[in-house]
C-alpha positions as semicolon CSV with decimal commas, in nm:
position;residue;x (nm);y (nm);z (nm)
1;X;-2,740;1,997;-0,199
2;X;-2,743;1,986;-0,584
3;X;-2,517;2,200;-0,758
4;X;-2,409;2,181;-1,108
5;X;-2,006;2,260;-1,181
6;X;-2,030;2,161;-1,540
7;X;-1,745;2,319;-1,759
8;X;-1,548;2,454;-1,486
9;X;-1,222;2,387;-1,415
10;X;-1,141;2,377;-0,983
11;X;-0,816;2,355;-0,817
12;X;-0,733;2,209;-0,490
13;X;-0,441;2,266;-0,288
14;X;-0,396;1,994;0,000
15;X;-0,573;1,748;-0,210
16;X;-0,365;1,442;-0,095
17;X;-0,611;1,346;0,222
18;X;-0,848;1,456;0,438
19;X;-1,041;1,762;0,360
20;X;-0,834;1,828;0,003
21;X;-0,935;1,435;-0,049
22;X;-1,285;1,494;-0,009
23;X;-1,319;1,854;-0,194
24;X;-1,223;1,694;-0,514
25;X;-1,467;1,405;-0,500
26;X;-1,730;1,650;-0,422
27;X;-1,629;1,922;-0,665
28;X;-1,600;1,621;-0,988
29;X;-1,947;1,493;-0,839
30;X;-2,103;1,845;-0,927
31;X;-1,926;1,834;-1,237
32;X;-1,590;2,030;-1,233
33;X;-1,294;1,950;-1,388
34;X;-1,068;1,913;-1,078
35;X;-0,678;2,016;-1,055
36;X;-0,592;1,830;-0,728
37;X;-0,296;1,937;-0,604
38;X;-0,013;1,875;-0,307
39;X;0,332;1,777;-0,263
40;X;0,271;1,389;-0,228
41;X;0,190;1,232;-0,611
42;X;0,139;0,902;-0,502
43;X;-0,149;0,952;-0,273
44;X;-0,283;1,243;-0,641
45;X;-0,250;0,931;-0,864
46;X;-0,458;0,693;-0,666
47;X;-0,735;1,017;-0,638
48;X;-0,792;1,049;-0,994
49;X;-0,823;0,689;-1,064
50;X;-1,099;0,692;-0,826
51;X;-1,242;1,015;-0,967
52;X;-1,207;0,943;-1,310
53;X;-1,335;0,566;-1,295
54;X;-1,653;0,679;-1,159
55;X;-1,684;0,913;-1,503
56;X;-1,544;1,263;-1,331
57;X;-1,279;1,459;-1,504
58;X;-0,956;1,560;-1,286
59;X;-0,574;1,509;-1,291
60;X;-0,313;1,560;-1,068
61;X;-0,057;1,871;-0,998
62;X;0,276;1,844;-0,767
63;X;0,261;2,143;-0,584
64;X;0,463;2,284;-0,281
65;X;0,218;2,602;-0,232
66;X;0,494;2,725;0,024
67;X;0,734;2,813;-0,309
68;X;0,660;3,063;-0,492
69;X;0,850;3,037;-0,765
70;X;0,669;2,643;-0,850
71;X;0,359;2,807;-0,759
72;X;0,360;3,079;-1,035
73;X;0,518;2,764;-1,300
74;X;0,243;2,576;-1,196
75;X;-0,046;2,788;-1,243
76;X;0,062;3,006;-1,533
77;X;-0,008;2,710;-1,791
78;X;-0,362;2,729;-1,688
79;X;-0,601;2,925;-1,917
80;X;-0,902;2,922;-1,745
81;X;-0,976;2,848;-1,355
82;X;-1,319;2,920;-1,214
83;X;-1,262;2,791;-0,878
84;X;-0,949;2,791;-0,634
85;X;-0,967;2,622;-0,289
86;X;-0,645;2,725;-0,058
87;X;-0,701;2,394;0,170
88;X;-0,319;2,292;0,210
89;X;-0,237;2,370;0,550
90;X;0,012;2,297;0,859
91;X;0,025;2,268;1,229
92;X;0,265;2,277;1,492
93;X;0,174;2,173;1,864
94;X;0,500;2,299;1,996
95;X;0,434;2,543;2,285
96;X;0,535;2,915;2,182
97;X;0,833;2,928;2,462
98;X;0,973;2,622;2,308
99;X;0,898;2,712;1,892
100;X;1,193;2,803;1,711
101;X;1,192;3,046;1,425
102;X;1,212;2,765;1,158
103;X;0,854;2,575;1,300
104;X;0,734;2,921;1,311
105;X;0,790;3,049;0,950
106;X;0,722;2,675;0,825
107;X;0,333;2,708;0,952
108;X;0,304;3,043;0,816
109;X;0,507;2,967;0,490
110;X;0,206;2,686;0,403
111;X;-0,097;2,871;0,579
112;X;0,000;3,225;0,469
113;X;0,214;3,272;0,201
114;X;0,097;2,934;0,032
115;X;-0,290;3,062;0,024
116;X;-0,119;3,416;-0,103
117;X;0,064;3,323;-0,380
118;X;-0,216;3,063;-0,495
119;X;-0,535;3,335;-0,471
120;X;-0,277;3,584;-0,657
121;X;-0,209;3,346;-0,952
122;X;-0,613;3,219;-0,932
123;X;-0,677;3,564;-0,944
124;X;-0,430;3,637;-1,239
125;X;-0,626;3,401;-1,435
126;X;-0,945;3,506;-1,349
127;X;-0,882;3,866;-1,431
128;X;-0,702;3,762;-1,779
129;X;-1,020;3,493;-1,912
130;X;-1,229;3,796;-1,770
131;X;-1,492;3,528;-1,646
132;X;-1,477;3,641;-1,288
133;X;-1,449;3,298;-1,065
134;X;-1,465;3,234;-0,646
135;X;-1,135;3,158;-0,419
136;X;-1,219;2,995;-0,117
137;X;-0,993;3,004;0,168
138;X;-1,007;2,749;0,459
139;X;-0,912;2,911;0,778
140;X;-1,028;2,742;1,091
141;X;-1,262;2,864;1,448
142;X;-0,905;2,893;1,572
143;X;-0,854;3,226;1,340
144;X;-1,133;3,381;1,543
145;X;-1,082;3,190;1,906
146;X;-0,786;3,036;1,991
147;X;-0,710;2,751;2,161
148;X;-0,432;2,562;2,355
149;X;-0,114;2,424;2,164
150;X;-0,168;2,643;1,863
151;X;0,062;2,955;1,921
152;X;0,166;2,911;1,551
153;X;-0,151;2,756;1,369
154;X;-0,411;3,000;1,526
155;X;-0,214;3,330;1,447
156;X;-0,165;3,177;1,074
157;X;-0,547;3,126;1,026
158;X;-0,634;3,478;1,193
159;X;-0,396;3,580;0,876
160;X;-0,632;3,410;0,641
161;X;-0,980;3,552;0,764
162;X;-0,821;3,895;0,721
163;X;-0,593;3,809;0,433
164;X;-0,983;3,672;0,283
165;X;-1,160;3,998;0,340
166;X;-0,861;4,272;0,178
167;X;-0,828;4,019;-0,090
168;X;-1,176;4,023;-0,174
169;X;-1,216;4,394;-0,138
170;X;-0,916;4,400;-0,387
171;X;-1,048;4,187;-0,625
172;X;-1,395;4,250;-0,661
173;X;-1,428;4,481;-0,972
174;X;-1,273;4,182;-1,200
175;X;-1,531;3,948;-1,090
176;X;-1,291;3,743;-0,868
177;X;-1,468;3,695;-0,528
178;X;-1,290;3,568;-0,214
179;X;-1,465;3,373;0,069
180;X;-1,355;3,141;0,393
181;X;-1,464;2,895;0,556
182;X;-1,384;2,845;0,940
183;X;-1,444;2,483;0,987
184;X;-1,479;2,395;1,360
185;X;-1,364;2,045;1,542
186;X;-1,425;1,796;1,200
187;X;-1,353;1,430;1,265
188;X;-1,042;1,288;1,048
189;X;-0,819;1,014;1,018
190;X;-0,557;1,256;1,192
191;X;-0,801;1,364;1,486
192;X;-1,043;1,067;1,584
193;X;-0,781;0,978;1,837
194;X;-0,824;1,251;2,035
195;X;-1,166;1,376;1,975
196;X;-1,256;1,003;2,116
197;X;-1,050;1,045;2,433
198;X;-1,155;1,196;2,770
199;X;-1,040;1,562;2,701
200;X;-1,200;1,546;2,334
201;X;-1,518;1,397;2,536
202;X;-1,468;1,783;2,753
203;X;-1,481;1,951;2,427
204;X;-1,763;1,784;2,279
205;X;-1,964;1,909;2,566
206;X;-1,885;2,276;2,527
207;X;-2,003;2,238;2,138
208;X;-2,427;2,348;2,160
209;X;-2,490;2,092;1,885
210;X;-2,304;1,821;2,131
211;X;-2,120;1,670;1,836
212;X;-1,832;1,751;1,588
213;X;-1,875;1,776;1,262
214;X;-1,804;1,504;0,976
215;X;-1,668;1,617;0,665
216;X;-2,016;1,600;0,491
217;X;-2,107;1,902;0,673
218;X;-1,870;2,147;0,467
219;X;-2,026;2,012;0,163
220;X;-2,258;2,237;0,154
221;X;-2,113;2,560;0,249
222;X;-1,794;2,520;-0,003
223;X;-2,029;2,416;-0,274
224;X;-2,264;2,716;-0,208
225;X;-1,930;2,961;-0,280
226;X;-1,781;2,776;-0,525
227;X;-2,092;2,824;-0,741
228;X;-2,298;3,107;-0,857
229;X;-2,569;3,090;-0,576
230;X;-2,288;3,284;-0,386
231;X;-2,263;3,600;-0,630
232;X;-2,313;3,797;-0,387
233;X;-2,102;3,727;-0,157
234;X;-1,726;3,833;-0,145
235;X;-1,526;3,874;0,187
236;X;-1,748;3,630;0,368
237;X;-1,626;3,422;0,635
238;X;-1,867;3,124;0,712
239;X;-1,821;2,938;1,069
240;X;-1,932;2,541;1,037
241;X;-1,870;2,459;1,404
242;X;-2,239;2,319;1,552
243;X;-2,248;2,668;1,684
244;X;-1,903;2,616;1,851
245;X;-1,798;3,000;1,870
246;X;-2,120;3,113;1,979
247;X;-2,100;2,910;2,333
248;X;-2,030;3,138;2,640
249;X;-1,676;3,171;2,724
């Protein structure tokens, strides 16, 4: 899927590894300036080398999305910003009778507040250039369907769909448009472990496509609302799961 990002600026959250990683590379192949963002600098530096020696445009940003307070510093020296992708995220696979407050609020600090106060400084911006733009918000299937050893992370993402659609409803007379995406089971370096063992083997069966997903296969469905063949759409929420959460119960 060809789509051309030229003169507009994206920003990342997450951006360190794994799906953040790959967003930005996609994004500065389609043109974008990209503002890749997280906590760890190290792993931002070694990004934009690779982005930038293959002729993209991008730089790095140290961002703890969970404060507010470096979230608005952050963002408020931006004067344009066409594209905001809420990807930094957290999970917890401590059972719910054994969670303590602190694991609690730190998943929901991250998934929820984090994707909050970004969208509402993206949207700040947005409203201020008056040139409109398109937050996406990654949720997960889990926001929709739970699943075991995600009494925190589930809950969180259910936040986000509906967080995604008020947002969006909020928004949409300054142009700002507000989308998810609800990625199912996608292979990573932090999953491949178990997705390879005997009870990922149990869950690949229950999946109607019979496979999960590589990280190629959001590539089209974030570039579709990060550009304008999605002007239509605000308050979507697009499942990429190989038809995961339409198998029977």
């Amino acid at each position: 899927m060809h789509v051309d990002l030229t003169g507009r600026t994206a920003l990342v959250t997450g951006a360190s590894s794994g799906f953040g990683r790959h967003f930005c590379q996609l994004l500065a192949r389609s043109g974008a300036e990209v503002i890749a963002a997280a906590r760890r600098t190290e792993l931002l530096d070694s990004l934009v080398a690779e982005i930038t020696a293959t002729g993209g445009k991008a730089r790095a940003l140290r961002l703890d999305v969970a404060d507010q307070d470096q979230v608005i510093a952050a963002l408020s020296g931006l004067e344009r910003l066409d594209i905001a992708i809420n990807n930094a995220g957290v999970a917890s696979p401590t059972k719910a009778i054994d969670m303590e407050a602190a694991e609690w609020r730190g998943v929901f600090d991250v998934n929820v507040n984090g994707a909050f106060f970004v969208a509402r400084e993206a949207a700040r911006i947005m409203r201020k250039a008056q040139t409109g733009g398109s937050i996406i918000n990654i949720a997960s299937i889990t926001g929709l369907r739970t699943a075991l050893a995600a009494s925190a992370y589930a809950p969180s993402k259910a936040a986000v769909i509906h967080m995604t659609k008020t947002l969006a409803m909020e928004w949409a007379r300054f142009g700002v448009r507000v989308n998810a995406i609800t990625p199912g089971y996608i292979e990573t370096d932090l999953n491949r472990e178990f997705l390879q063992s005997a009870h990922g083997e149990q869950m690949r069966l229950r999946i109607p496509q019979r496979r999960f997903g590589e990280i190629s296969d959001l590539d089209g469905p974030l570039l579709l609302l990060a550009s304008d063949a999605s002007r239509y759409m605000t308050g979507s929420v697009l499942e990429v799961d190989g038809g995961h959460l339409a198998s029977p119960l």
